[in-house]
N, C-alpha and C positions, 0 to 999 in steps of 0.2 A: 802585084804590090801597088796600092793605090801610091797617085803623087803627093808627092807632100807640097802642101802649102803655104806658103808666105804668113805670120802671124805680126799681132801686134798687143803689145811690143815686142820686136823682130827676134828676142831671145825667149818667147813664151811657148812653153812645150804641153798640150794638152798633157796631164797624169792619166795616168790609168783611175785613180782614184780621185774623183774630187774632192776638195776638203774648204769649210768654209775659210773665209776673212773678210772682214769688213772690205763691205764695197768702194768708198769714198762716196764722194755727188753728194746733193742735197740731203735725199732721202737713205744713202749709203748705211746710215749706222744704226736705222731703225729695226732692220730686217736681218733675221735668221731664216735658216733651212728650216725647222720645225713648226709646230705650232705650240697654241696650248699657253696660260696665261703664265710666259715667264719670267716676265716684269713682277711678278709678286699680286697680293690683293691691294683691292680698292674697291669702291661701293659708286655707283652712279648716282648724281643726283636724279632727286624725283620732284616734278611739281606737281601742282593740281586738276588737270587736267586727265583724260581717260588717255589720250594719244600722246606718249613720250618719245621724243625723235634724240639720237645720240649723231650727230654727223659735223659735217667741212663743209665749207661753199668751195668745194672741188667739184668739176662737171656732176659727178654723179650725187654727191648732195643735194647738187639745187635742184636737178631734175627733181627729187622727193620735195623739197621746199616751196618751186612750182606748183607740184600738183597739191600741196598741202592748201597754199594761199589761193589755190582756184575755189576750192571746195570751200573756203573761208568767204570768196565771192559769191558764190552759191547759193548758201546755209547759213543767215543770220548769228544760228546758235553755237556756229561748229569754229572750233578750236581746239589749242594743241601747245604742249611745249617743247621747248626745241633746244637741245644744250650743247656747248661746243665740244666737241670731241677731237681734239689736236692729234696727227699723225706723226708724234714725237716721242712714240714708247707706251702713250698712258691706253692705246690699243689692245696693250697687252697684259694689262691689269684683268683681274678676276673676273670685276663689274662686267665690262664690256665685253671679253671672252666669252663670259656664261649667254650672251643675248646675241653674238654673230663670234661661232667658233674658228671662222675665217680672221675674224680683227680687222677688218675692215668697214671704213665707215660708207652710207650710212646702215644704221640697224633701228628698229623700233621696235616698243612694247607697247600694247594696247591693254589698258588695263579696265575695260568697257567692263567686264567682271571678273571684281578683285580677287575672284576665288581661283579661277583661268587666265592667268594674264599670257596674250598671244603674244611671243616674240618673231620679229618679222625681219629676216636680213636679206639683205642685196637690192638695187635700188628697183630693180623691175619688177622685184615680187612685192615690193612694197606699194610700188602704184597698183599693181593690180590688186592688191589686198585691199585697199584703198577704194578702188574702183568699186569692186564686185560688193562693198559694205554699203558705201555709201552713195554713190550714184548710178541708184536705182530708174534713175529715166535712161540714162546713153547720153547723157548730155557729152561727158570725154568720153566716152567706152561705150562706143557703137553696141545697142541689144541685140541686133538682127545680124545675120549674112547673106552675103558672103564679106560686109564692111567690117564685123567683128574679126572675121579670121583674119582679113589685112592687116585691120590696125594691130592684131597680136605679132604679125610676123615681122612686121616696121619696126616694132618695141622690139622684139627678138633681134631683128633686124644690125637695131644701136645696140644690142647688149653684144653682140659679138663682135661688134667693129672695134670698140672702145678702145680695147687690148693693142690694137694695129695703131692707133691715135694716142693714145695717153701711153700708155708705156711702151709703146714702141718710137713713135715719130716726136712726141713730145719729151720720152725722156733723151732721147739723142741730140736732139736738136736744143735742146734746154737745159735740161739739168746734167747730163752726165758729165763727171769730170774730167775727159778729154771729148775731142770732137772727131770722131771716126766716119770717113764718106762711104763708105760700106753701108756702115745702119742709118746714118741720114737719107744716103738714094734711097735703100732698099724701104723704109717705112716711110719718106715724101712718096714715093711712086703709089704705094698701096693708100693712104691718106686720099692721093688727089682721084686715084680712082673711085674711092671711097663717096666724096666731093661730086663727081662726077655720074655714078649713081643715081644719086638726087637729084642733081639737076636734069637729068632725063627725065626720070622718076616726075616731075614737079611737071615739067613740061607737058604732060597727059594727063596730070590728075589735080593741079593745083588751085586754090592755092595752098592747102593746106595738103599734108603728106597723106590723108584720106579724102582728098576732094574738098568739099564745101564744109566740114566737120572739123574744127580742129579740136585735137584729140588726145594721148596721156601719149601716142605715138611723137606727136609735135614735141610735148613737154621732155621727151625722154630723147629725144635727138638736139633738140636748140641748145644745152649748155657745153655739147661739141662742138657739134660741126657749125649751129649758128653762131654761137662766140669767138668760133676759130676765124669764118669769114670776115665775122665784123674787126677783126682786129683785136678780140679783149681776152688772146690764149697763144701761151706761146711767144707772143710777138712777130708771127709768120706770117702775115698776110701777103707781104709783099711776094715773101719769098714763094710762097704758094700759088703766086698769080690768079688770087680769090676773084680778082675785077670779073673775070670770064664766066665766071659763074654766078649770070645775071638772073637767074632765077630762083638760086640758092639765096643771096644777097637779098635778092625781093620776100622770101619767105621767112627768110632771119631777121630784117626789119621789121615785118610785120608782129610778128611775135615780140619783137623786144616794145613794142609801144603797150604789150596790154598790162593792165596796172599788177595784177598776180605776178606775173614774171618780171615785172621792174623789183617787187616785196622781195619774192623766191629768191631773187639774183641776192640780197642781201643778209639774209638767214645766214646765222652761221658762218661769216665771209670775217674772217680776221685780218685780211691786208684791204689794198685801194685804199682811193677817198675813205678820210673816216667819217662822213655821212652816208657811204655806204656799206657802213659793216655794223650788222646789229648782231654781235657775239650769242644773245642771247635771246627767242621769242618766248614769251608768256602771254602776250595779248596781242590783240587789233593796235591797240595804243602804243606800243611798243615803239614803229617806225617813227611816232612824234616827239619821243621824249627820252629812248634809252639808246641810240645811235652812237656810235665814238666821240662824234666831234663835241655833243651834245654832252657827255658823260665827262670826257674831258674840260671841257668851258664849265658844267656844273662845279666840277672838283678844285678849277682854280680861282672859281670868285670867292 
């Protein structure tokens, strides 16, 4: 007979059966056991553009909004619209259902031909959709190997960690409604490993997570693990004792100066500074004149 263990709360008896109830915490009342659009219908807005993006300036949005605004650096002609998609239920409307049956943001449609319009979800299959369309040199996405197969496994790499990071260590640590040292140690320890990874990693191959290339690999780890060093996730740094990891620190600075990832970081971001939240992209022009702070100041003269 196995022993029995200690729970919490000290009267909580696993069932034989689980059975839902709202979780409580921030995100507690968004989420059921099921999927499938049970919020009812709704219809996504569409602009003008071939490239429609539905997402959050949460890590895994800007990663897409990143590589969107590089390829804007790039490409003169290339653009895209970009609409906020709130993690408060409207996930689970029809629209967004029908284009990522997960409900999670973000998801894109590429409507390059309106006869086939591609729907693209999860943020790594989206850069590389992305990639493999439109940057046809290697400029982010190494042509040759054996630098393609790395940067695919680094990208793979942040898609598996994420889960240990954002709903593991970030939701214990931040949002959930009690604070349990169980799942704080247990997801700070795998984080700082995580952390630590990298910074070896960086130490033989830097500066960039492919060497002298920086790449969709960069864009698709910086809005973790670099945000989380710098101080702008969570609120952890200290507690994570980021200082040590002075090589990490050096490559997440580096990235945060390039003008794309200053743009990326603001897509879609509905909190912070409200000169850095543009709810809405439709254009280049966009970060000049439709910003919060700007939107707001328009509204009350």
């Amino acid at each position: 007979m196995s022993e029995e263990k200690p729970s919490l709360p000290a009267d909580y008896k696993v069932p034989k059966v689980w059975e839902y109830k709202e979780q409580g915490g921030q995100f507690g009342g968004t989420n059921r056991p099921f999927a499938g659009a049970w919020k009812g219908e709704g219809e996504l807005p569409k602009g003008e553009h071939a490239l429609q993006l539905y997402s959050l300036g949460t890590p895994n949005g800007v990663k897409v909004t990143i590589m969107l605004e590089e390829l804007v650096e790039l490409f003169p002609d290339f653009e895209y619209d970009a609409w906020l998609q709130r993690i408060d239920g409207n996930q689970f409307l029809t629209g967004f259902n029908n284009i990522n049956p997960n409900s999670k943001i973000p998801a894109m449609v590429d409507h390059s031909d309106p006869a086939k319009p591609v729907r693209v979800f999860e943020s790594g299959a989206i850069m590389l959709y992305l990639a493999e369309k439109f940057d046809k040199d290697g400029v982010f996405f190494p042509k040759e190997y054996p630098m393609r197969a790395e940067c695919q496994s680094w990208l793979m790499w942040q898609m598996g960690s994420a889960p240990f990071i954002g709903g593991g260590f970030g939701h214990f640590y931040n949002y959930a409604p009690i604070k349990i040292e169980y799942a704080i140690d247990r997801y700070t320890m795998e984080t700082k490993r995580l952390i630590d990874v990298l910074e070896k990693h960086l130490e033989s191959a830097g500066p960039y997570v492919c060497g002298e290339q920086y790449t969709i690999a960069d864009m698709a780890i910086w809005p973790w693990i670099g945000n989380l060093v710098l101080g702008k996730l969570y609120g952890a740094a200290e507690f994570l004792e980021v200082a040590k990891y002075t090589r990490v620190l050096a490559w997440a600075n580096l990235i945060a100066e390039r003008p794309a990832v200053k743009r990326g970081r603001m897509v879609n971001r509905p909190y912070g500074e409200l000169s850095e939240q543009l709810h809405e992209r439709h254009s280049r022009a966009d970060f000049e004149t439709k910003t919060q702070d700007k939107l707001q100041a328009a509204a009350s003269a």
